[in-house]
C-alpha positions in Angstrom: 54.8 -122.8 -60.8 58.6 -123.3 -60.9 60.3 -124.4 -63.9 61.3 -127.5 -62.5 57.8 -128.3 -62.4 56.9 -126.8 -65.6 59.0 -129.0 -67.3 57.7 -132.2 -65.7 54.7 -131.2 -66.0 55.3 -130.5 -70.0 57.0 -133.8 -70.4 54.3 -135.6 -69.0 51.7 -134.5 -72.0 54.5 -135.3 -74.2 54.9 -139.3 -73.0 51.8 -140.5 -74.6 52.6 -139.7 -78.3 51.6 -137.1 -81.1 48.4 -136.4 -80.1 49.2 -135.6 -76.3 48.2 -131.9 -75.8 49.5 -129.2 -73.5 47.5 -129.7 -70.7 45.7 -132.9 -68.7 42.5 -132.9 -66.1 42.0 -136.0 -63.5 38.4 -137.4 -63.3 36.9 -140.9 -62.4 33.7 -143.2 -62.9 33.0 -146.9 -62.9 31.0 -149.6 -65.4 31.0 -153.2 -65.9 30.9 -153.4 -70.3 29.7 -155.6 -72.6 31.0 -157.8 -75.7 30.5 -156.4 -78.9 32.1 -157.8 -82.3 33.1 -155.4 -84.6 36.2 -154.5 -87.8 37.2 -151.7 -89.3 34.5 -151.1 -91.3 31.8 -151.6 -88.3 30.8 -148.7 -85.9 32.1 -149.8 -82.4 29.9 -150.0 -79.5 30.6 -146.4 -77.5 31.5 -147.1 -74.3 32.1 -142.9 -73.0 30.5 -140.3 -74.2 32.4 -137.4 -76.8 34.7 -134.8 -74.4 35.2 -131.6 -75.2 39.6 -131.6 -75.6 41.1 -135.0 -76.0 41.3 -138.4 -73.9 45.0 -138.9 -73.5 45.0 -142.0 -71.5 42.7 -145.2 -70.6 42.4 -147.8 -68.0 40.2 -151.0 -67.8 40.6 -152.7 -64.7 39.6 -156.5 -64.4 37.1 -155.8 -62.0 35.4 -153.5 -65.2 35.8 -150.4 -64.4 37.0 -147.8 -66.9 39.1 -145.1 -66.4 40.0 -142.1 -68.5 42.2 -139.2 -68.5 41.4 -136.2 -70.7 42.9 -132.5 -71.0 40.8 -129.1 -72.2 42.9 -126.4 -73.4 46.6 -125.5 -72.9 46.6 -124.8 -68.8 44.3 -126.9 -67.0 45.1 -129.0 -64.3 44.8 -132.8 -64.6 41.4 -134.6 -64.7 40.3 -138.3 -64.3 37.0 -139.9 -64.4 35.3 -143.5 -63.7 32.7 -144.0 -66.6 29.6 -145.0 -65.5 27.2 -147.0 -67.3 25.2 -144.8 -69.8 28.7 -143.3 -70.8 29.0 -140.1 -68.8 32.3 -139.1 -65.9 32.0 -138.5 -62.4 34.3 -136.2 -61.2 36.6 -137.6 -58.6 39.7 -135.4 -56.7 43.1 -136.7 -56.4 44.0 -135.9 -52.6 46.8 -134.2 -51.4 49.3 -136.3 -49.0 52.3 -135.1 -47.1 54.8 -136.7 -49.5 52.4 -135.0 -52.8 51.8 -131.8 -52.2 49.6 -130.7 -55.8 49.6 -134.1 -57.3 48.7 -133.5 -61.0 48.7 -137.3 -62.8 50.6 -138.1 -66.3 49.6 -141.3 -67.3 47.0 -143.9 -66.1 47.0 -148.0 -66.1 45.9 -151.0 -65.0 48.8 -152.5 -63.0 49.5 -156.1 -63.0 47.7 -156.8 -59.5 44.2 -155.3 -61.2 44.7 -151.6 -59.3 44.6 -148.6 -60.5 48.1 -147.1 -61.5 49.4 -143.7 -62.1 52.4 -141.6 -62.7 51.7 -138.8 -60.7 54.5 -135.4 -60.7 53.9 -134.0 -57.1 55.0 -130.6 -55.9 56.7 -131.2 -52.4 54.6 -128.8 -50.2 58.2 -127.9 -48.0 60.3 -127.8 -50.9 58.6 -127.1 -53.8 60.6 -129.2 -55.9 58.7 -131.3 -58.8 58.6 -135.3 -58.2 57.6 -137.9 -60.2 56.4 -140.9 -59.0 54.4 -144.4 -59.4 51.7 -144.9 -57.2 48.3 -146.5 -56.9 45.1 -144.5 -56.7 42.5 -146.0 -54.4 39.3 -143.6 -54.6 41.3 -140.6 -54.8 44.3 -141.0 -52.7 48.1 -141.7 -53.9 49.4 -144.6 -52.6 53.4 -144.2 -53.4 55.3 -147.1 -55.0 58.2 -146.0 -56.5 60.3 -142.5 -56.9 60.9 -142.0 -60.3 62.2 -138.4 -60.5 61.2 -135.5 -63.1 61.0 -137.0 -66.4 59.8 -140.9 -66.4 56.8 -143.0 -67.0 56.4 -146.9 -65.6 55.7 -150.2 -67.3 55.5 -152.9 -64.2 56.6 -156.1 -64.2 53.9 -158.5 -62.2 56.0 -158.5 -58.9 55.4 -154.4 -58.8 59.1 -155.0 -58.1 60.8 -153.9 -60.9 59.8 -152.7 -64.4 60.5 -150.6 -66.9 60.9 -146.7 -67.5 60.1 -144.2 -70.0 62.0 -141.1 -70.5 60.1 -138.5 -72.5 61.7 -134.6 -72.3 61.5 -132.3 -75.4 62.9 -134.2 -78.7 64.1 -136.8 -76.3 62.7 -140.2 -76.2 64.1 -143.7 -75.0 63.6 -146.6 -72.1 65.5 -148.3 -69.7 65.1 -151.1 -66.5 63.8 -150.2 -63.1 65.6 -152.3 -60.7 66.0 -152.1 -56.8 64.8 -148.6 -56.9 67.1 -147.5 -59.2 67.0 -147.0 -63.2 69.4 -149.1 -64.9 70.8 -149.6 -68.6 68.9 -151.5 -70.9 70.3 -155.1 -71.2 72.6 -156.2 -73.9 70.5 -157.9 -77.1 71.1 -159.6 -79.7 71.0 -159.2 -82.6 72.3 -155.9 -81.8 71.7 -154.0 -84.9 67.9 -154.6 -84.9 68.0 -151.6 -83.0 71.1 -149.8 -83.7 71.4 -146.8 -81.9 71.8 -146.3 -78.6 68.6 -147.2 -76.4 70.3 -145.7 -73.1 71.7 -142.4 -74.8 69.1 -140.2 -73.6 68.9 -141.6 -69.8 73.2 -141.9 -69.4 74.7 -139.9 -72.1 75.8 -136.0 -71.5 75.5 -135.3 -75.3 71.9 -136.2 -75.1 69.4 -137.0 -77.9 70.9 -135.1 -80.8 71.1 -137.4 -83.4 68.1 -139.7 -84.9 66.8 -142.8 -83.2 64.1 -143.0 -80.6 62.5 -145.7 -78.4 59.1 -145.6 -76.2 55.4 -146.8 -76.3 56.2 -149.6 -73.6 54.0 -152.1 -72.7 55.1 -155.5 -70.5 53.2 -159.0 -70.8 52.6 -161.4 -67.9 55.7 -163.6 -68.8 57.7 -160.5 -68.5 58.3 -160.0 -72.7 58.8 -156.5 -73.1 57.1 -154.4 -76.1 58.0 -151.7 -77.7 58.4 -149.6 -80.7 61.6 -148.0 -82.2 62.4 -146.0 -84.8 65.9 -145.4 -86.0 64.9 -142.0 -88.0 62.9 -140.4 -85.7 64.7 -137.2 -84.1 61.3 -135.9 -82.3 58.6 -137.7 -80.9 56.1 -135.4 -82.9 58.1 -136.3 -86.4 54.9 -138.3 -88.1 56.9 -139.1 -91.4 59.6 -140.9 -89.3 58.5 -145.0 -89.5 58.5 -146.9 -86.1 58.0 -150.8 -85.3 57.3 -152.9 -83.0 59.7 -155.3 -81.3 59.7 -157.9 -79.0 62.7 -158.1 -76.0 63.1 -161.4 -73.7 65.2 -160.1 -70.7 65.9 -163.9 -69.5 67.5 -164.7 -73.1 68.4 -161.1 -74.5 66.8 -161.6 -77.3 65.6 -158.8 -79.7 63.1 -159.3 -82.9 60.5 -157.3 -85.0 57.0 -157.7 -84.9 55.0 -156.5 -87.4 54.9 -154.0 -90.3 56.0 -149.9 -90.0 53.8 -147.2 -88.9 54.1 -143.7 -88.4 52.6 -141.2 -86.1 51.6 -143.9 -83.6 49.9 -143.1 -80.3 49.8 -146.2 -78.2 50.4 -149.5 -78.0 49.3 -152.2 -75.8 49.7 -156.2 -75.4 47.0 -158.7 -74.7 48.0 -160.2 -71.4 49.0 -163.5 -72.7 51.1 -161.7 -74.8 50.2 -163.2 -77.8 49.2 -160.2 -79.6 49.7 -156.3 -80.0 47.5 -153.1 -80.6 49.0 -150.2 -82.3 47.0 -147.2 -82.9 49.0 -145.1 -85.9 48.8 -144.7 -89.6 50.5 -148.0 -91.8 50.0 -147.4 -95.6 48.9 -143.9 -95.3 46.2 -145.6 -93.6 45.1 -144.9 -89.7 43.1 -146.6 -87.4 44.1 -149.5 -84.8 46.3 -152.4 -86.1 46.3 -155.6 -84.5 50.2 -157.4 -84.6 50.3 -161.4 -83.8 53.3 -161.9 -81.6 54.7 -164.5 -83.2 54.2 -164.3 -86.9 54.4 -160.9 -87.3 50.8 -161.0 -89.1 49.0 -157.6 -88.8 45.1 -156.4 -90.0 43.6 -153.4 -89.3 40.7 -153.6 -86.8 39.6 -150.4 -86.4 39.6 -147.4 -89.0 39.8 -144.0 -88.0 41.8 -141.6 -85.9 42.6 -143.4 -82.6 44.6 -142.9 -79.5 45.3 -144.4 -76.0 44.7 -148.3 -75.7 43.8 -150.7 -72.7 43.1 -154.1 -72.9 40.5 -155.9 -70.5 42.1 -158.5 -67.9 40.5 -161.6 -69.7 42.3 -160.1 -73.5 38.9 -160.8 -74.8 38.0 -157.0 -75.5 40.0 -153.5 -75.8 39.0 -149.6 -74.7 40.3 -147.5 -76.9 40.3 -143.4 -77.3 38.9 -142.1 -80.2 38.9 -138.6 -82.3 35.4 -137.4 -83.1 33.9 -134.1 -84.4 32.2 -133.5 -81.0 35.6 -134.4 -78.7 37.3 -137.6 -78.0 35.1 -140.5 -77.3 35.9 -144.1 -75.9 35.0 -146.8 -77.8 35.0 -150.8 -77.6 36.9 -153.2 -79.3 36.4 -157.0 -79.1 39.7 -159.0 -79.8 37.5 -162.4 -80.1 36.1 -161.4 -83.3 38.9 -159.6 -85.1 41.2 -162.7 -84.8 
């Protein structure tokens, strides 16, 4: 392995949060799941059974299948599975093309068109150099849809025109726009000093990431409102006593606003498609679990208690997969959004 892939490859466990580990296998099953109401004080309904290493990503499509990504030790290769119905992974192997040589995948999602997404960092079998790119995976092969280089994760808009990127490499941490192929500065906001460092430091800027102030956890609604969290003491992306919140970004007016309390050591967030509300998986008040954010008030409850991780919410917002630490492994479990209003 060359160093350029190396690093990608290390960057890529890092993009997901604190809990990310140093390695990530690719396996896939599917399964159509039920409703089941439940709080923080109620078992949730399992919905995969307890892997040995951690689940680092999830993915419900709207068609109900439920995808995970796990890793096992500190060298594996990637490893995705399709859940089936009584909880359990079927293996399924990513194939290689001629523009993805060893494609090893970072993150998963379910993109706005109901497909299965991935960033996938591909080792070019004629020049051995490391690529990242979005693409589609359709029963094991890589459908490319955008070039995104060594170090970047993607947030879609619904045209699967443009988006958003993430750009996670060693203390470094921030987003910026996808546009026409190309990354692009994040637009001007007001009010500016909601978030007042500099969100495109670590994509433009020579001098890098050096002092505090860090950006990530991306998620994008149907109406285009784009999610995130920020934190302006943050200098690592592993620094759980630095507080982050959630804000809210309208790229047609430029305007910027908080949603919701602090956390720290977050994982994930996601937004219903409606964009009404968020998930946050984290601790707030020395407290962890999975916190549920209304949009517009800013109003936030705790809906699940416990040690949490990666977060995807079903097509129809009604219910939420969510990754979660046990004992035994990491388990998937089920969280239904009706209820916990």
């Amino acid at each position: 392995m060359n160093e350029a892939t190396a690093i990608a490859r290390d960057v890529g466990k890092l993009a997901r949060g604190w809990r990310a580990t140093a390695a990530a296998i690719a396996v896939a099953s599917a399964v159509v799941l039920s409703g089941c109401g439940n709080g923080p004080g109620v078992e949730p309904e399992r919905l995969a059974m307890a892997y040995e290493g951690n689940v680092e990503d999830v993915a419900w499509l709207p068609g109900g299948q439920l995808y995970v990504l796990r890793s096992v030790g500190s060298a594996g290769p990637s490893e995705l599975a399709l859940i089936t119905s009584g909880g359990r992974g079927q293996t399924v192997a990513v194939r290689s093309t001629a523009f993805c040589g060893t494609p090893e995948i970072v993150t998963i999602s379910s993109l706005p068109d109901g497909r299965l997404g991935a960033v996938v960092d591909c080792e070019a079998t004629t020049t051995h150099v490391s690529s990242r790119i979005a693409a589609v995976l359709d029963d094991g092969k890589v459908v490319k849809l955008a070039t995104l280089g060594a170090h970047w994760v993607m947030s879609w808009n619904e045209n699967l025109m443009d988006g958003w990127v993430e750009f996670v490499t060693g203390r470094c941490q921030s987003i910026a726009r996808y546009v026409n192929g190309q990354v692009a500065p994040f637009p001007k906001r007001e009010p500016a000093q909601l978030v007042p460092f500099d969100l495109d430091r670590d994509f433009f800027s020579p001098s890098g990431c050096s002092a505090p102030g860090r950006a990530g956890f991306l998620a994008v609604g149907r109406s285009g409102e784009v999610f995130f969290l920020v934190s302006n003491e943050a200098e690592s992306i592993f620094d759980e006593r630095a507080r982050w919140h959630a804000v809210a970004f309208n790229p047609e007016s430029g305007i910027i606003r908080q949603v919701g309390p602090d956390f720290t050591g977050p994982y994930d967030l996601a937004v219903s498609p409606d964009g009404t509300s968020l998930l946050v998986s984290g601790r707030h008040n020395n407290r962890l679990g999975v916190w549920r954010i209304d949009a517009a008030s800013g109003k936030s409850s705790r809906v699940l208690s416990g040690r949490f991780g990666a977060i995807s919410v079903s097509a129809d917002g009604r219910r939420a997969a969510v990754s979660r630490s046990t004992s035994k492994g990491d388990d998937v479990v089920q969280l239904d959004l009706v209820q916990t209003k």
